[in-house]
Rosetta silent file (secondary structure, phi, psi, omega in degrees, C-alpha in Angstrom):
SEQUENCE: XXXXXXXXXXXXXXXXXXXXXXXXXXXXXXXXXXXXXXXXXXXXXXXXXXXXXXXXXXXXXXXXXXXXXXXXXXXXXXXXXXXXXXXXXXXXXXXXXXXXXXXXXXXXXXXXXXXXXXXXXXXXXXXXXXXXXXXXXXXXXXXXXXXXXXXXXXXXXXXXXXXXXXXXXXXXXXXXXXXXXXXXXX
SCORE:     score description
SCORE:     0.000 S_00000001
   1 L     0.000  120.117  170.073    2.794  -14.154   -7.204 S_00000001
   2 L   -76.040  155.408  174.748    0.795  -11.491   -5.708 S_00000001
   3 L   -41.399  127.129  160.769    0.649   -7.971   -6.629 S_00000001
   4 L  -128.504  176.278  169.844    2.476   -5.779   -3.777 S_00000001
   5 E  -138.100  133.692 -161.265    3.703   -2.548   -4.153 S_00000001
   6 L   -81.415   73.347  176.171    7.508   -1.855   -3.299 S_00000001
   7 L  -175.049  157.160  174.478    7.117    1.413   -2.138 S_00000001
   8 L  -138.344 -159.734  152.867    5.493    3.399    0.121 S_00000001
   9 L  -110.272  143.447  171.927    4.223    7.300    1.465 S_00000001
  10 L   -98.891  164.893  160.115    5.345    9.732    3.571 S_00000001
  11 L   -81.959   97.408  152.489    2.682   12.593    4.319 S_00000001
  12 L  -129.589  103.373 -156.055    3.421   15.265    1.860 S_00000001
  13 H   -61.068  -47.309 -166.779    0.101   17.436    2.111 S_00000001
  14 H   -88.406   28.781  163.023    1.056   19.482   -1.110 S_00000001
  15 H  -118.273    2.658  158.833    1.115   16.097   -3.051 S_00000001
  16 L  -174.277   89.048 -176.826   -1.213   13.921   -1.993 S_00000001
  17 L   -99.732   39.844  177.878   -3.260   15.884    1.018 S_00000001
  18 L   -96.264    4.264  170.187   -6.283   13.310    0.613 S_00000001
  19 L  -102.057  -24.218  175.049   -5.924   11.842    3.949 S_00000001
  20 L   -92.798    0.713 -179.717   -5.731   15.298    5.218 S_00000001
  21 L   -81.737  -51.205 -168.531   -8.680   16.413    3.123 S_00000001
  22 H   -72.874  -66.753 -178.180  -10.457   13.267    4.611 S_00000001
  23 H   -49.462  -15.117 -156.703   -9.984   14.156    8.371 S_00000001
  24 H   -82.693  -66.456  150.293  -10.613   17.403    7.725 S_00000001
  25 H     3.025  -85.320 -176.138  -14.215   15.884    5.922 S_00000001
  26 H   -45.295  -45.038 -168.889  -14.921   13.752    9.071 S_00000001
  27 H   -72.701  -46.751  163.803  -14.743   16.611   11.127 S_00000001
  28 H   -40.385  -67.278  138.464  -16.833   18.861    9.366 S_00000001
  29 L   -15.696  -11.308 -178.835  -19.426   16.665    8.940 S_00000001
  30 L    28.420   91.380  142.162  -19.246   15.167   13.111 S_00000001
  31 L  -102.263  112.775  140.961  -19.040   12.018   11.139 S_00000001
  32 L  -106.583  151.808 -169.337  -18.970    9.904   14.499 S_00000001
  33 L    63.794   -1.454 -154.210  -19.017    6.527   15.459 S_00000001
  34 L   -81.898  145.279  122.523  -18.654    5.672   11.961 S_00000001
  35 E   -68.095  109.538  168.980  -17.238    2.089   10.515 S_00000001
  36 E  -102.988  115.373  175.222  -14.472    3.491    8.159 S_00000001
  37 E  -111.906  111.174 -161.826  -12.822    1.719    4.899 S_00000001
  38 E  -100.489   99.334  130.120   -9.545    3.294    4.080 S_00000001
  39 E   -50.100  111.654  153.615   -7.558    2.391    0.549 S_00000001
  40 L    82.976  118.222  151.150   -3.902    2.916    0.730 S_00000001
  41 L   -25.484  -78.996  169.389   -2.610    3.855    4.193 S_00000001
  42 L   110.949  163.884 -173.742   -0.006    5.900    3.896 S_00000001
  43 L  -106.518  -11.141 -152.883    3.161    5.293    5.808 S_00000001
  44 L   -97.339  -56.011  176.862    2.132    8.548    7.801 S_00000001
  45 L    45.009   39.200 -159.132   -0.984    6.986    8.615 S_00000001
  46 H   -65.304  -27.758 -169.072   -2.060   10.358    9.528 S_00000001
  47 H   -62.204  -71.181 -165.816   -5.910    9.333    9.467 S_00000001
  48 H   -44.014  -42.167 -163.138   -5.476    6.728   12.651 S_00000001
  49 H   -82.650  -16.253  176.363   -3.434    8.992   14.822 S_00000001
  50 H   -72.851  -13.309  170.453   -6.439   11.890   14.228 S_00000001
  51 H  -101.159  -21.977  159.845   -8.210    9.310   15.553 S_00000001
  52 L   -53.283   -2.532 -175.320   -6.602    8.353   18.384 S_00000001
  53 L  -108.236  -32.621 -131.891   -6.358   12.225   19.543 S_00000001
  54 L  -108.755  139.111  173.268  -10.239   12.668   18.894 S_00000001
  55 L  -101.784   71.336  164.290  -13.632   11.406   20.688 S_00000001
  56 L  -105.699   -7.893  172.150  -15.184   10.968   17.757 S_00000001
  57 L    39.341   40.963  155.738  -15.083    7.234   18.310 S_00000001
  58 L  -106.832  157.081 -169.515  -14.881    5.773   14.616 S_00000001
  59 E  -103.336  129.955 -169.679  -13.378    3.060   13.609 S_00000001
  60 E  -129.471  128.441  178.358  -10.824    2.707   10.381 S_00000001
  61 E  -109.982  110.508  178.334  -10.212   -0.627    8.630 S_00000001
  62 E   -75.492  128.298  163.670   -6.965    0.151    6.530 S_00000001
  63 E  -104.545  123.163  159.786   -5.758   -1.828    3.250 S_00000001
  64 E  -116.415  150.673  144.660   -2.022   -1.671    1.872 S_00000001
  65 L  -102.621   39.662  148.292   -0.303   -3.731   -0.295 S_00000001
  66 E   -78.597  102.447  156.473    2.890   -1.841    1.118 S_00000001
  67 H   -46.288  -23.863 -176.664    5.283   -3.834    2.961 S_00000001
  68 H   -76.909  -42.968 -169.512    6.770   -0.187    4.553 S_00000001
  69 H   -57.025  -54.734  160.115    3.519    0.896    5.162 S_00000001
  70 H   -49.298  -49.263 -171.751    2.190   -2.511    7.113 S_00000001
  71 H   -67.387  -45.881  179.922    5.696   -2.219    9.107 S_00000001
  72 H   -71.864  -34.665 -177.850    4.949    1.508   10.253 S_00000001
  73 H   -78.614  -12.364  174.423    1.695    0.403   11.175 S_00000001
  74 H   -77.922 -102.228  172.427    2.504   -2.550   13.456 S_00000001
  75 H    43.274  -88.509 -154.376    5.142    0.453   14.965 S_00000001
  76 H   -60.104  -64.128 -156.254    2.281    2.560   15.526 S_00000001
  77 H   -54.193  -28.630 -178.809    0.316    0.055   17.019 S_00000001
  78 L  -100.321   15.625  167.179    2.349   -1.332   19.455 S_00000001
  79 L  -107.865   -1.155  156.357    3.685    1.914   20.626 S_00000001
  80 L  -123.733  109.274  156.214    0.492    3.235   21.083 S_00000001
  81 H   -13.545  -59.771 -156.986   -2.875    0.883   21.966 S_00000001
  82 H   -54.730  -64.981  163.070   -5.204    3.630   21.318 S_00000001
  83 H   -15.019  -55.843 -169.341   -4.094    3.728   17.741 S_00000001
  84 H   -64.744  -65.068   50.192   -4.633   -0.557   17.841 S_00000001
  85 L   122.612  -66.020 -141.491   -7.763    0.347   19.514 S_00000001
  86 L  -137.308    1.370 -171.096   -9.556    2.268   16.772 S_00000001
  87 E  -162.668  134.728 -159.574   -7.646    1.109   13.532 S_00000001
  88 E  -122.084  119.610 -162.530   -7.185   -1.923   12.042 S_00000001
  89 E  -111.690  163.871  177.027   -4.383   -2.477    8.456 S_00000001
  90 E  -127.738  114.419  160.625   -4.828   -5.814    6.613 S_00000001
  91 E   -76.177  157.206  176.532   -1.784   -6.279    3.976 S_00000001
  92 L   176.154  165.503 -178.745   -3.581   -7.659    0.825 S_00000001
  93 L  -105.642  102.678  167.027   -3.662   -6.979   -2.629 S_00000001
  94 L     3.494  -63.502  179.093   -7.090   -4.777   -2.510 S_00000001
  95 L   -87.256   37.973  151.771   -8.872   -6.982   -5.402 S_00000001
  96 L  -142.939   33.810  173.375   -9.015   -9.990   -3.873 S_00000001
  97 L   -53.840  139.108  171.640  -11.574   -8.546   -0.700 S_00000001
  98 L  -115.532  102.776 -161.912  -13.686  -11.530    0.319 S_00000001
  99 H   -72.803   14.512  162.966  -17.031   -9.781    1.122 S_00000001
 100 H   -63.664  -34.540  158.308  -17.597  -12.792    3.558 S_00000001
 101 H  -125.834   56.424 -170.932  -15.258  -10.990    5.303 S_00000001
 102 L  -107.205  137.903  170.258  -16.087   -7.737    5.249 S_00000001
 103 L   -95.205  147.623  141.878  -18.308   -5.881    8.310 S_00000001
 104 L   -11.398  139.487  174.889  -20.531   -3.037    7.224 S_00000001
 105 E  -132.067  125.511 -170.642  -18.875    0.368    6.257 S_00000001
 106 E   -95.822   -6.238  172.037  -20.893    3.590    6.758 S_00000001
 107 E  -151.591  155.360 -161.641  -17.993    5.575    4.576 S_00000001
 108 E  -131.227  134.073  114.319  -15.765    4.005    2.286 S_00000001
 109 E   -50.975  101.476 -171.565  -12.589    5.665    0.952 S_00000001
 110 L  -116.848   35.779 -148.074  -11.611    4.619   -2.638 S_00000001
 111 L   -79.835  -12.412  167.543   -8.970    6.799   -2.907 S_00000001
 112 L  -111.527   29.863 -156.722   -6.387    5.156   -4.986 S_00000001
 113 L   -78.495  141.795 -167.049   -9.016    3.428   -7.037 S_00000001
 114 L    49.599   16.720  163.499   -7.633    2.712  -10.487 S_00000001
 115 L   -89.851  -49.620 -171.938   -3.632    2.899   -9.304 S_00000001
 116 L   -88.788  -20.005 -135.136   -3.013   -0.568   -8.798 S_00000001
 117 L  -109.539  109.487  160.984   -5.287   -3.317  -10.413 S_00000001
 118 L  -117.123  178.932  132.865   -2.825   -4.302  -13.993 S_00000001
 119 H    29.976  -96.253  163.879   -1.831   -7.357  -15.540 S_00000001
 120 H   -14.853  -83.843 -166.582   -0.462   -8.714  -12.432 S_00000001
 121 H   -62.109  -29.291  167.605   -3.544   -8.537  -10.783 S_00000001
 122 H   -48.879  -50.528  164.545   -5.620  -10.085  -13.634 S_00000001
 123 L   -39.311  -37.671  169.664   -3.446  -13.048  -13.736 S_00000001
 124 L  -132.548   48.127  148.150   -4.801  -14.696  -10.806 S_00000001
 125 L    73.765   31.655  173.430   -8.482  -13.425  -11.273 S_00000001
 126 L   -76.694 -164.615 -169.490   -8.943  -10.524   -8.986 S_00000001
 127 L   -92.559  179.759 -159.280  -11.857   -8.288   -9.548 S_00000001
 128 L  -101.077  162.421  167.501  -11.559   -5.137  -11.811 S_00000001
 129 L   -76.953   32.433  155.213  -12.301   -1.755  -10.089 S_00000001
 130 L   -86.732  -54.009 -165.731  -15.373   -1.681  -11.076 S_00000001
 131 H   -61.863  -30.592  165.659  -16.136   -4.684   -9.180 S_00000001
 132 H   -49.737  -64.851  157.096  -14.202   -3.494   -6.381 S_00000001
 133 H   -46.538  -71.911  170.344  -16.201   -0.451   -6.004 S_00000001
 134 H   -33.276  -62.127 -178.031  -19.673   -2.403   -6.517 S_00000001
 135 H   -58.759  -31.175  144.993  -18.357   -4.771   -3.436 S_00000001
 136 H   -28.059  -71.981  154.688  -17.946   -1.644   -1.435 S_00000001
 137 H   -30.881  -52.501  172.234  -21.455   -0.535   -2.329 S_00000001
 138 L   -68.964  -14.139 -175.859  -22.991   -3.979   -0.871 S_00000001
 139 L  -115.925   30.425 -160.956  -20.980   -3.371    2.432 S_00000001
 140 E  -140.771  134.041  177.862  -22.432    0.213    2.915 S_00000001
 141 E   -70.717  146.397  164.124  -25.851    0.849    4.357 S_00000001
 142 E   -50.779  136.224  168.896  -28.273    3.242    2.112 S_00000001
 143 E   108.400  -15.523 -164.363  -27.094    6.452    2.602 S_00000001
 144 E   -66.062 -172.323 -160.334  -23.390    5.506    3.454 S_00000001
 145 E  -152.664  116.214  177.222  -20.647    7.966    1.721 S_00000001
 146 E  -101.904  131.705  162.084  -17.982    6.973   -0.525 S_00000001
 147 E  -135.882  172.283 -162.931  -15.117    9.141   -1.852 S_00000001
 148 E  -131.940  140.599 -175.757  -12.868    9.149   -4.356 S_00000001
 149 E  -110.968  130.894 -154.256   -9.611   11.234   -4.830 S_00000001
 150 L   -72.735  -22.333  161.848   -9.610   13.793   -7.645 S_00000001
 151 L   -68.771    6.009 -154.740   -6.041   14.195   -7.522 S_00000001
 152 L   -81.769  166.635 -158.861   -4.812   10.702   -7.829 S_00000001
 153 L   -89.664  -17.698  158.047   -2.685   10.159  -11.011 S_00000001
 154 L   -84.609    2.538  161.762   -5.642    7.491  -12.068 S_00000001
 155 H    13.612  -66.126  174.688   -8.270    9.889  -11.736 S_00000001
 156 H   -51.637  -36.854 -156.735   -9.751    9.016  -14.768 S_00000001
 157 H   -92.261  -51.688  172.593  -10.184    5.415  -14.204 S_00000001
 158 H   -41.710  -71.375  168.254  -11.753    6.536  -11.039 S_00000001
 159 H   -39.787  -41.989  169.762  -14.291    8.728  -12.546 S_00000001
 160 H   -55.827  -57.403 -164.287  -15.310    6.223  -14.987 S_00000001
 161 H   -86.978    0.763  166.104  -16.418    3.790  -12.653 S_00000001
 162 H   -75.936  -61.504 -172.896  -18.360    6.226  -10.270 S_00000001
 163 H   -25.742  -37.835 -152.676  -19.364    7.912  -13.198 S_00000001
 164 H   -95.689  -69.285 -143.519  -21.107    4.541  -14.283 S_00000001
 165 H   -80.394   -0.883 -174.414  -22.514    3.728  -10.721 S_00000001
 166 H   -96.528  -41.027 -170.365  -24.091    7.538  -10.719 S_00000001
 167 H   -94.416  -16.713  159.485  -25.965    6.923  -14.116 S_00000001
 168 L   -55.217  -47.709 -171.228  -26.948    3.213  -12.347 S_00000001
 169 L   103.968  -37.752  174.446  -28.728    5.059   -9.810 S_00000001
 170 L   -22.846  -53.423 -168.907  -26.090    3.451   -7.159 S_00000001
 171 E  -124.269  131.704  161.248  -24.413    6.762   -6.211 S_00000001
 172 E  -116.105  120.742 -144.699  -25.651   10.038   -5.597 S_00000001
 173 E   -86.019  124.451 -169.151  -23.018   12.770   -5.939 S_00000001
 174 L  -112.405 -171.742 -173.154  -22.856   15.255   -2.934 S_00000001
 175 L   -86.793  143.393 -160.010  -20.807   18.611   -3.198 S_00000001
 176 L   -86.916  159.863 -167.798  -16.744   17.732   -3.300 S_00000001
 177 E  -135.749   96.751 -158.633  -14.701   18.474   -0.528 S_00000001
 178 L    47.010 -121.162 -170.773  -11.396   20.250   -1.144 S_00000001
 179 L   -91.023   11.679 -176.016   -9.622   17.526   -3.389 S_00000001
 180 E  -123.473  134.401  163.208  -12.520   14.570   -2.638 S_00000001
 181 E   -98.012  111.619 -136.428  -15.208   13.740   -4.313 S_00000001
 182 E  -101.747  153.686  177.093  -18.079   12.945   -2.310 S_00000001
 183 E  -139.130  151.746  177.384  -21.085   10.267   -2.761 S_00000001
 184 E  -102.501  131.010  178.713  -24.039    9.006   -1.468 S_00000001
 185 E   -85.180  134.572 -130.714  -25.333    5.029   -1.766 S_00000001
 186 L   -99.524    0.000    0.000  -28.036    5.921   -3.458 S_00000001
């Protein structure tokens, strides 16, 4: 049976502001035009509608394994285009990405990275978040920008496997951003 997760998020910025952390990121940075790959949605799905106000004219490919989360985003989408437009959610259980059918990403969001992958997921052979992260890496141009969020309750898990892909020579570590930690494909 695949992995899902019953549950979902509301946007509550002083508990998990890392989508508002992110836009905030993009802007500084006139990151435009950009292919964007977004881990865990959000039921809020606060990223898409900043983009849908904004000419910054990137593009966000969303993952949840939330059923509430997938359901607000069909919502959004069909009550607004623009939203449809510029942002695209896949339900899936993360660790079983087929990079056949993955497009280029010039910034990758790994922001729940080490919350989900147990047991569960092991049972019918997805990859580990290491491998997850590596398959990111291969779908990122040199130079492309990954981040990871230092507040997440796996933190740790996180940090290990950048940490690892940093002393690889893979990632080069740029100055953090509020509660994200930012990288470079090396």
């Amino acid at each position: 049976m695949l992995h899902f997760w019953d549950a979902s998020w509301p946007l509550i910025v002083d508990k998990c502001p890392c989508d508002v952390h992110f836009v905030e990121w993009l802007e500084q940075e006139r990151i435009a035009g950009a292919a964007i790959f977004h881990f865990g949605t959000g039921e809020h799905h606060v990223i898409a509608k900043r983009l849908a106000e904004t000419n910054s004219d990137n593009r966000l490919y969303g993952v949840t394994a939330s059923k509430n989360e997938y359901q607000t985003y069909i919502d959004l989408a069909v009550a607004d285009p623009e939203v449809a437009r510029r942002y695209n959610v896949v339900f899936c259980d993360i660790y079983l990405l087929d990079r056949k059918l993955l497009p280029v990403f010039d910034v990758v969001t790994l922001f729940h990275l080490g919350e989900f992958w147990n047991e569960k997921n092991a049972a019918y052979g997805a990859m580990t978040d290491r491998q997850l992260t590596e398959l990111m890496l291969d779908r990122m141009p040199k130079g492309g920008k990954l981040l990871v969020y230092t507040g997440s309750y796996a933190f740790d898990k996180a940090e290990a496997v950048v940490d690892a892909l940093e002393a690889a020579g893979r990632l080069i570590r740029e100055p953090d951003f509020k509660t994200l930690r930012v990288y470079r494909k090396a």
